[in-house]
C-alpha positions in Angstrom: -17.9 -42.1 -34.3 -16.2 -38.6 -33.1 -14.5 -38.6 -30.1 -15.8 -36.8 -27.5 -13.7 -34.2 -25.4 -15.0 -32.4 -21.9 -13.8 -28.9 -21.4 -12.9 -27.4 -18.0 -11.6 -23.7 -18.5 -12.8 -20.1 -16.8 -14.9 -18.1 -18.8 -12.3 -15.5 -19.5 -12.8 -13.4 -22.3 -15.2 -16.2 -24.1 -11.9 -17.8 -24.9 -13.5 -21.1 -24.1 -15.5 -20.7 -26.5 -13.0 -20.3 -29.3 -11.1 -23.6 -28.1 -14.5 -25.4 -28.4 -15.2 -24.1 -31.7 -11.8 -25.0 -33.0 -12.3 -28.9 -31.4 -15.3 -28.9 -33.4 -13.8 -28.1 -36.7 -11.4 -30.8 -35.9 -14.1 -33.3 -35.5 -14.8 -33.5 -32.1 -18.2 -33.8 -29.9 -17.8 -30.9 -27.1 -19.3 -30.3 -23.7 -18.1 -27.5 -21.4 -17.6 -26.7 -17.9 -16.8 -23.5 -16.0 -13.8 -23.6 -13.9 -16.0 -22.5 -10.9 -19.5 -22.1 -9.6 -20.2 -18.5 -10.9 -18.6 -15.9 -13.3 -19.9 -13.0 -11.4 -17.3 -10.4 -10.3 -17.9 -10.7 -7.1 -17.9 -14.7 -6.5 -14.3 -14.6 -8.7 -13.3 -12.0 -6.1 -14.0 -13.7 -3.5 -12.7 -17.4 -5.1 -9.1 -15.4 -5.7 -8.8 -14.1 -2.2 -9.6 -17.6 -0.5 -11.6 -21.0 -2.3 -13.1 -21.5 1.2 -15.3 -18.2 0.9 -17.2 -19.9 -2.5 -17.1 -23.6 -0.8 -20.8 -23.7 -0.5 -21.7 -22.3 -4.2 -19.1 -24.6 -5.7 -20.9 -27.6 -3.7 -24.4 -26.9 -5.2 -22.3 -26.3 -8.6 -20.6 -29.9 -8.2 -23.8 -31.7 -7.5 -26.2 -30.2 -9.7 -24.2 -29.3 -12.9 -21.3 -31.6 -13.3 -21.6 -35.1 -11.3 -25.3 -35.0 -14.2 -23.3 -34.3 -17.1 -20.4 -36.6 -16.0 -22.9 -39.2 -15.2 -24.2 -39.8 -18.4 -21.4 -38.9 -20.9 -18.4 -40.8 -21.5 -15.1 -38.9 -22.4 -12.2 -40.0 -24.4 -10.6 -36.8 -23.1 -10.8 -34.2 -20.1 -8.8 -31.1 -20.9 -8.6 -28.5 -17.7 -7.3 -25.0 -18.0 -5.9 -24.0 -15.4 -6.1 -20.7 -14.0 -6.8 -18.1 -10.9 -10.5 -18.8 -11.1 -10.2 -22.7 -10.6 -12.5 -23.5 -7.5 -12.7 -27.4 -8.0 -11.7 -29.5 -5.0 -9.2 -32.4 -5.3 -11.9 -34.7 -3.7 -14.0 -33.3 -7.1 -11.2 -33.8 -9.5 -10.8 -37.7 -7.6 -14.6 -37.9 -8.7 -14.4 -36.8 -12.2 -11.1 -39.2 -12.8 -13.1 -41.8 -11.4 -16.4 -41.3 -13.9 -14.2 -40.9 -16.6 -12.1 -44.0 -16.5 -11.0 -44.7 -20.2 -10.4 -40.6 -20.4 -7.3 -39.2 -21.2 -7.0 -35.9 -18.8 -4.5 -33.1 -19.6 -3.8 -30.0 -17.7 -3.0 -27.0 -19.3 -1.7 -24.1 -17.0 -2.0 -20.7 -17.9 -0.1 -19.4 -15.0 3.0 -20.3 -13.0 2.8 -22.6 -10.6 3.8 -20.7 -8.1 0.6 -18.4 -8.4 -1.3 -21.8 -8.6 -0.6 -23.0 -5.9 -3.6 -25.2 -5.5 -2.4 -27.3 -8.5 0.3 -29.4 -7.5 -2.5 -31.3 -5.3 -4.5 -32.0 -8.7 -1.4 -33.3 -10.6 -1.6 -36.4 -10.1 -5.0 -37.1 -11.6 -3.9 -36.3 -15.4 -1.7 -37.9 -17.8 -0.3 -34.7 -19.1 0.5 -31.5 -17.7 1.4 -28.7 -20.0 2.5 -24.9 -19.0 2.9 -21.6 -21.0 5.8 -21.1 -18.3 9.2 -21.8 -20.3 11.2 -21.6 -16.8 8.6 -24.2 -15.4 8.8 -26.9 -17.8 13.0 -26.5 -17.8 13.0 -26.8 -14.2 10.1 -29.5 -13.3 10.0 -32.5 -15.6 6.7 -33.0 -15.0 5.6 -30.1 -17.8 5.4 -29.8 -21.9 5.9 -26.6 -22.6 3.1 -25.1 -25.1 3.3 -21.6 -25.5 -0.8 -19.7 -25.7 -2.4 -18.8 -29.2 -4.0 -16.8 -31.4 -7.2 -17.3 -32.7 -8.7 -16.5 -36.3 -10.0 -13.4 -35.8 -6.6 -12.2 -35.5 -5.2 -13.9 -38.3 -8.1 -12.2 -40.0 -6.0 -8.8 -39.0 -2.7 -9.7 -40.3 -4.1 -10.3 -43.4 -5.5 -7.1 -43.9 -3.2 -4.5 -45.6 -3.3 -0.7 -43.8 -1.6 2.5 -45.0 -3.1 4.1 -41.7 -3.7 3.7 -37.7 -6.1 5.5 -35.8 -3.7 4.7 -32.6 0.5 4.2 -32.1 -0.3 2.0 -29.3 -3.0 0.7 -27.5 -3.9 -2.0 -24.0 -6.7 -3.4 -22.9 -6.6 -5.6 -20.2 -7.7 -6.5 -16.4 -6.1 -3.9 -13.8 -3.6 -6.1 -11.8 -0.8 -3.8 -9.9 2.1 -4.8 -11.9 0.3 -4.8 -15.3 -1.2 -1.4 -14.4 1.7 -0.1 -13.2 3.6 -1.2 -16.1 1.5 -0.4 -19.1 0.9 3.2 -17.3 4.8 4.1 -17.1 5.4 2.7 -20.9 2.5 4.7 -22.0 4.1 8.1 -20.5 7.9 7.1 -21.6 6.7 6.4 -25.7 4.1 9.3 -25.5 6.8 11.6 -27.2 6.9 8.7 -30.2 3.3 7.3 -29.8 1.1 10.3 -29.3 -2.2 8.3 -29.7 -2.4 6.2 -27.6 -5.8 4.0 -26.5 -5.3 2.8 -22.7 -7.7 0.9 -21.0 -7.3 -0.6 -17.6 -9.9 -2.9 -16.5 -11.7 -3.0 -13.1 -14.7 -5.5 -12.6 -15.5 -4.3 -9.0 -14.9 -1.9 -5.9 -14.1 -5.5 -4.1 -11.1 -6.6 -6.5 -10.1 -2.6 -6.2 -10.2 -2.3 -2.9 -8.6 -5.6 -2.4 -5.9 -4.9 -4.7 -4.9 -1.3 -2.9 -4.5 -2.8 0.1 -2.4 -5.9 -0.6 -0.5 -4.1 -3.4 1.7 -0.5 -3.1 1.8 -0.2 -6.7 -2.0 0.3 -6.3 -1.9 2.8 -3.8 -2.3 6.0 -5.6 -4.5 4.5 -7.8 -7.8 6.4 -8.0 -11.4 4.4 -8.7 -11.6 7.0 -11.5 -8.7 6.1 -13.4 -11.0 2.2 -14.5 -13.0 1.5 -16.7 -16.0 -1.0 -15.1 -17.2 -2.1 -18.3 -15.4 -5.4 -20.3 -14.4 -4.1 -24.2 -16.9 -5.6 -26.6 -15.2 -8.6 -28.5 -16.4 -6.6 -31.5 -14.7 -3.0 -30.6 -12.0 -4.8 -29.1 -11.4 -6.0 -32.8 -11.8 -2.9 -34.2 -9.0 -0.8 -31.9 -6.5 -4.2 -32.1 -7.3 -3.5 -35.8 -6.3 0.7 -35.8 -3.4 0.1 -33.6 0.0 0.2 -35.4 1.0 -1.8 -31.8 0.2 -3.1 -28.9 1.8 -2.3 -25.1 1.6 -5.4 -23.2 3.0 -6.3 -19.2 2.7 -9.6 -17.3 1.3 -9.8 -13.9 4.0 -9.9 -11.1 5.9 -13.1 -11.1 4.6 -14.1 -14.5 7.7 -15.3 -17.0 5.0 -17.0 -19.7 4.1 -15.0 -22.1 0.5 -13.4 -22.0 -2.3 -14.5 -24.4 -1.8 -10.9 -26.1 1.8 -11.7 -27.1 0.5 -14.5 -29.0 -2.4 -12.5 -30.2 -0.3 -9.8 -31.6 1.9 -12.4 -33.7 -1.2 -13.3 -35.4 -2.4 -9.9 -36.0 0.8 -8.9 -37.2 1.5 -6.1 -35.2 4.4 -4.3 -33.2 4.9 -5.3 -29.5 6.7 -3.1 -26.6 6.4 -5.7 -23.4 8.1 -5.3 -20.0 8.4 -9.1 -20.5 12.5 -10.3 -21.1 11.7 -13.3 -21.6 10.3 -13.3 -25.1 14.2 -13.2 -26.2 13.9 -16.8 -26.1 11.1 -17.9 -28.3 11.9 -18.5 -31.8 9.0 -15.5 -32.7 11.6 -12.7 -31.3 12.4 -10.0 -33.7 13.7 -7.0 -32.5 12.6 -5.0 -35.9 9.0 -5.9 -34.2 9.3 -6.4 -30.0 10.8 -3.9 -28.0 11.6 -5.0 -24.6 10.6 -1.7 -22.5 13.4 -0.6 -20.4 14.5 2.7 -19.0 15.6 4.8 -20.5 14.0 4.2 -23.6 16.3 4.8 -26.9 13.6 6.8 -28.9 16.2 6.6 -32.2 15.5 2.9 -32.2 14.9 1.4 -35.9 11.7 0.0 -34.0 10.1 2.9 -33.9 10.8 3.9 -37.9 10.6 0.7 -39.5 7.3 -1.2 -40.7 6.6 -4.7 -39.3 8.6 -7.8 -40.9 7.1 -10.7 -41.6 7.6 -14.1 -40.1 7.6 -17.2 -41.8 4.0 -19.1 -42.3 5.9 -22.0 -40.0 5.7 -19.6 -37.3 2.4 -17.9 -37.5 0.7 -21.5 -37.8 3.3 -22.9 -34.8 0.9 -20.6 -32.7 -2.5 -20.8 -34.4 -5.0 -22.1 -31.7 -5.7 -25.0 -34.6 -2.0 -26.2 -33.9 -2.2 -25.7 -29.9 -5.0 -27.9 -29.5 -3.6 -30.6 -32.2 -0.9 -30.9 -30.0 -2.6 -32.0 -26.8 -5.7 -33.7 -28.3 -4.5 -34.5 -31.9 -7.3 -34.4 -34.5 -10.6 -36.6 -35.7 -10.6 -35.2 -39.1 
């Protein structure tokens, strides 16, 4: 009989959805369960700003979506990703532990834990806690380390063989200040060596903008016209990750783990320029492919003239999703 594994994650990007479908092939039975009570733009603003405000929704959620599924399903494992949308209360997390006795319950946490800072009440709840945060797991014993991955549909991309690119660069991504401010001044300091460029900053409501110019300075010039309100269909999304020759990529403020895109662009095979140091110390690092952005920029770099190199298949599989999920929940098949 196939194990049985219950998801927690936010919806994110349907990225959820790729972690279930990669369980699957590895023979398990998969249920899932949103993070919190609603994906709507508003409720996640609202949820990120203070849980309290989204106490009542994720009530109603509790009672009539999770304490029935949990009720008649048994587990053999509970795997939570953590992130900013997590509106579960400890007392819910007690609950879940408590129904799910034989479980074994991991935490994954896609953020530092300083910008979690509701996690470190849930910790004591799951027999593993991992972290994409290197600095985290060297200074708290309590992590694993496990970097983020790519999925197929970018090792699809790296496969493919292209003469030409429609675009130098490109970004797609959620407008947070630091990321926006970021991608915005490496875009105008490698326009004179990546003229086409394809930049697209992310803003899924007037609440999350207004929100952001007043708690942020970075975000105070920013004009409502300079979003887009409209997510990038997985499919076009594809399609520009697929013309670009590479990819522009910042972490939020205070973020040291490296972004889901990192990863992402290892798979496709593609050039990075990241704001992020701390990619010297992952055994990935090629400075024929990365460029850590810094000012001022040295346009003569071989970066900029040479083609990408490729890694060893060790490496690309180290970060397949297949291989990040194998090492928290192993495999059936």
């Amino acid at each position: 009989m196939a194990k049985r594994l219950l998801l927690i994650a936010p919806v994110f990007f349907g990225y959820y959805k790729d972690i279930m479908e990669e369980a699957r092939s590895l023979g398990f039975e998969v249920d899932y369960l949103c993070d919190a009570p609603s994906d709507s733009n508003v409720s996640k603003a609202f949820g990120r700003i203070n849980k309290k405000f989204i106490q009542l929704s994720t009530n109603r959620y509790f009672s009539n979506e999770i304490k029935p599924l949990i009720g008649k399903n048994q587990y053999d494992y509970v795997l939570l990703i953590g992130g900013m949308t997590f509106a579960l209360t400890e007392k819910m997390m007690e609950e879940i532990r408590k129904s799910q006795s034989k479980a074994k319950f991991m935490m994954y946490q896609w953020d530092s834990e300083k910008n979690l800072p509701y996690s470190t009440k849930i910790h004591k709840y799951f027999d593993e806690l991992y972290t994409f945060d290197r600095i985290d797991s060297i200074s708290m014993d309590k992590y694993k380390f496990l970097p983020l991955f790519y999925n197929h549909i970018y090792e699809t991309i790296g496969k493919m063989k292209k003469s030409a690119y429609k675009y130098d660069c490109m970004y797609v991504g959620t407008a947070h200040p630091q990321k926006y401010y970021d991608i915005n001044r490496m875009a105008r300091g490698l326009k004179s060596v990546m003229p086409n460029q394809f930049i697209y900053h992310y803003m899924p409501s007037v609440l999350k903008y207004v929100y952001q110019k007043v708690k942020s300075p970075l975000f105070r010039k920013a004009k409502w016209s300079e979003f887009e309100h409209e997510k990038v269909a997985s499919k076009e999304l594809m399609e520009i990750f697929s013309d670009s020759r590479c990819i522009l990529d910042a972490p939020q403020a205070g973020q040291v783990g490296l972004t889901i895109r990192t990863i992402e662009c290892l798979g496709a095979k593609r050039k990075l320029v990241t704001t992020n140091s701390d990619i010297k110390n992952y055994d990935f690092y090629n400075e024929n492919n990365i460029l850590i952005y810094s000012e001022p920029i040295d346009l003569d770099s071989p970066f900029f003239k040479n083609e990408y190199e490729e890694l060893s298949d060790a490496l690309y599989e180290k970060y397949s999703l297949k291989n990040w999920l194998i090492t928290m929940i192993g495999k059936e098949t």
